[in-house]
C-alpha positions as CSV (number, residue, x, y, z in Angstrom):
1,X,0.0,0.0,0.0
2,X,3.2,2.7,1.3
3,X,4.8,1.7,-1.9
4,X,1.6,1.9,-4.7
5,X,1.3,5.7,-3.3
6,X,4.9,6.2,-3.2
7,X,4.7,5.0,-6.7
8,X,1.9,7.1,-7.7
9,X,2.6,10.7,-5.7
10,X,6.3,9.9,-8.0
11,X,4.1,9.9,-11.0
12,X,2.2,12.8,-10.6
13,X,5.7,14.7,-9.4
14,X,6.5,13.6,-13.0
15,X,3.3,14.7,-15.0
16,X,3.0,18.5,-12.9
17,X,7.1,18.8,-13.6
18,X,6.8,19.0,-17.2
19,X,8.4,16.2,-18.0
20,X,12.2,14.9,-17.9
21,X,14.4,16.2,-15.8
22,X,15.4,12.5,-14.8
23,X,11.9,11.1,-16.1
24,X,11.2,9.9,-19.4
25,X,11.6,11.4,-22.6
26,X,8.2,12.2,-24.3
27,X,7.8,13.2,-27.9
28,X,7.1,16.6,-27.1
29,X,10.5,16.8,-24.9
30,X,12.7,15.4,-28.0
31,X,11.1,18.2,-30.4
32,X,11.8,20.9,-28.2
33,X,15.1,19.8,-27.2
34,X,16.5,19.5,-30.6
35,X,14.9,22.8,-31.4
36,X,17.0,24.0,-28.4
37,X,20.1,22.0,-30.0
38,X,19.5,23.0,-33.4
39,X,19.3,27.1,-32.2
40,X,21.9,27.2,-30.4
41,X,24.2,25.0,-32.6
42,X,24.4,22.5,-30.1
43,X,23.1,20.0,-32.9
44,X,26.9,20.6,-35.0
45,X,28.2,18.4,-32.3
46,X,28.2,15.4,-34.5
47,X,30.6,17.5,-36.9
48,X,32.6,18.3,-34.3
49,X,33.1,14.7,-33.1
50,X,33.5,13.7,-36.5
51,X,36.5,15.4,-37.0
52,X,38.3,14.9,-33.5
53,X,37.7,11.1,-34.5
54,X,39.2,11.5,-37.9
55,X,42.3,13.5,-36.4
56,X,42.3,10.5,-33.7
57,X,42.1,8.1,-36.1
58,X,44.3,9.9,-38.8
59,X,47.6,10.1,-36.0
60,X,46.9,6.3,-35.3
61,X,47.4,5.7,-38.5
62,X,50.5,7.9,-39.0
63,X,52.2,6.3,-35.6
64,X,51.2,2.8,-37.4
65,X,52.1,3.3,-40.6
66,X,54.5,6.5,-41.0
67,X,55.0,6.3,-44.6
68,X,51.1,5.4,-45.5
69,X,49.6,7.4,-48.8
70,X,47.8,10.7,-48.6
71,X,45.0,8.8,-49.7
72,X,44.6,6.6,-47.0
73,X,43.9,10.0,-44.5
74,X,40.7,10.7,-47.1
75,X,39.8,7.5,-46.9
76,X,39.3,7.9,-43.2
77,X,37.9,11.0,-43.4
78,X,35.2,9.6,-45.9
79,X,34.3,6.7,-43.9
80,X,33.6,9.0,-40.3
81,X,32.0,11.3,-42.5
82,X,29.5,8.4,-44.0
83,X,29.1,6.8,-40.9
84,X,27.9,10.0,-39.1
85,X,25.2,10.6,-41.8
86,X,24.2,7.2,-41.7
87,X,22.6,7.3,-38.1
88,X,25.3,8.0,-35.8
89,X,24.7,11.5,-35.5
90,X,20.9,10.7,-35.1
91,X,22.3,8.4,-32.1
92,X,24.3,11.1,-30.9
93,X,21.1,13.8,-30.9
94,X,19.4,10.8,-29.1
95,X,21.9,10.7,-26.3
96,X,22.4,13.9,-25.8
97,X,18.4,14.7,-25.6
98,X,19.0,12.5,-22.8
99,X,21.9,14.0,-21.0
100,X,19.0,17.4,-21.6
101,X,16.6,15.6,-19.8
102,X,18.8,14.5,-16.9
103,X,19.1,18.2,-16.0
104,X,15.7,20.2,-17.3
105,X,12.2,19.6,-17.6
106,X,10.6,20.6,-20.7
107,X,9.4,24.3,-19.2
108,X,13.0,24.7,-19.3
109,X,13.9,24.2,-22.1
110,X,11.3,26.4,-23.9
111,X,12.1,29.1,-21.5
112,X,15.9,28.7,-22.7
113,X,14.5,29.0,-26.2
114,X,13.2,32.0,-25.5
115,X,16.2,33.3,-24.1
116,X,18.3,32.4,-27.4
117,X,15.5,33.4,-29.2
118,X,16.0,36.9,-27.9
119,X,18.5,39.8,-29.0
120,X,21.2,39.3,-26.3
121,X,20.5,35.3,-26.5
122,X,21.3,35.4,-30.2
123,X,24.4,37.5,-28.9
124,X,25.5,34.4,-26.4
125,X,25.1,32.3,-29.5
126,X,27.2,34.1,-31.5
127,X,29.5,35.2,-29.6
128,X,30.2,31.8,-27.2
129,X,32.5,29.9,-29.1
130,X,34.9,32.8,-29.0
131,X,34.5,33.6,-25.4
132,X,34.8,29.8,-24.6
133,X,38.2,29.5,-26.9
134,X,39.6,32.5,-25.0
135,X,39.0,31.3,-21.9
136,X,40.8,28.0,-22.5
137,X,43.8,29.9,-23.4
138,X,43.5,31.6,-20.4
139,X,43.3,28.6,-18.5
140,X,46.2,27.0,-19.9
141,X,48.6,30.0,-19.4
142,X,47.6,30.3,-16.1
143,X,48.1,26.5,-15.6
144,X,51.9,27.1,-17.5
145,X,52.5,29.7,-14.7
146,X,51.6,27.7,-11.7
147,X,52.7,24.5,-12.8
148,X,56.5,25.4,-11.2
149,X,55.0,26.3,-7.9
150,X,52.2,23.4,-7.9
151,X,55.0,20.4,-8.7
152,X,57.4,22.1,-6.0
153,X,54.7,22.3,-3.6
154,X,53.3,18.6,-4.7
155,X,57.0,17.1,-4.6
156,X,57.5,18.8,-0.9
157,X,53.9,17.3,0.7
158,X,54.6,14.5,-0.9
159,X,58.2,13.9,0.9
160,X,56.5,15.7,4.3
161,X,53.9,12.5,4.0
162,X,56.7,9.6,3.1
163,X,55.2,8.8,0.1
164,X,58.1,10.2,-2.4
165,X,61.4,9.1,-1.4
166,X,63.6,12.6,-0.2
C-alpha cells in the first residue's frame, strides 16, 4: 500500500514537472530539445566529433604506418563522414536529448528558447564559441605559470607524507 502511493505521488511529481528532468523522454520533450540543439548549434556536435575522431584516427594511423599514402587519410575521413550521416549522428542527438533531460524539464527548455530566441541570447550564441576559446587559453597559461610552484609544492607534501622518497 506505502509503496503503490509512493509510486503514484512519484508519477504525478512527474506529470506536474513538465516532464524529464530524470523522467522519461516524451515526444514533445525530443522536439523541443533538438529545437533548443539545433538554435543554439548545439546539434553541430556530431561535426565536431566527426573530426576529432578523424584527427584520432588519422595520427593512429600515422604512428602505425608513418610512410602510409595521402589517400589513406581521405579515406578515413570519408568513412567518419558516412558513418555519421548514416545514423550516428541521429544516435548522438538521441543521447544527448537524454543527457538534456537528466538536468531540465521541458518548461525549461522552452524558456531557454526564448532566451536564445531573444536579442542578447542570439548574442551568447554568437559570440560563445569565441569567449569559450579565450578562456581556455587563459586557462592553460595560467596552468603554464603555476605548474613550477604546484610540482614544488606537490614534490614537498609528498616527501612531508613519506610517500616520495627525499
Amino acid at each position: 500500500m506505502r509503496t503503490t502511493r509512493f509510486a503514484l505521488a512519484t508519477g504525478l511529481v512527474l506529470v506536474l514537472s513538465g516532464g524529464a528532468a530524470g523522467g522519461t523522454v516524451t515526444p514533445e520533450y525530443r522536439a523541443v530539445a533538438t529545437e533548443l540543439m539545433e538554435l543554439t548549434g548545439a546539434a553541430e556536435l556530431s561535426e565536431q566529433i566527426g573530426a576529432a575522431v578523424t584527427a584520432q584516427f588519422s595520427m593512429a594511423l600515422r604512428q602505425t604506418y608513418p610512410d602510409i599514402s595521402p589517400r589513406a587519410y581521405e579515406i578515413v575521413e570519408e568513412t567518419v563522414r558516412e558513418m555519421l550521416r548514416q545514423g550516428m549522428a541521429t544516435e548522438l542527438a538521441d543521447e544527448a536529448v537524454n543527457v538534456y533531460a537528466r538536468y531540465f524539464t521541458e518548461q525549461d527548455l522552452r524558456e531557454l528558447l526564448e532566451f536564445y530566441r531573444s536579442p542578447v541570447g542570439r548574442k551568447v550564441i554568437e559570440n560563445m564559441p569565441a569567449v569559450m576559446a579565450e578562456s581556455m587559453q587563459v586557462g592553460q597559461r595560467w596552468a603554464e605559470r603555476i605548474s613550477p610552484k604546484l610540482q614544488e609544492e606537490l614534490q614537498k607534501r609528498l616527501k612531508a607524507a613519506g610517500l616520495v622518497p627525499g
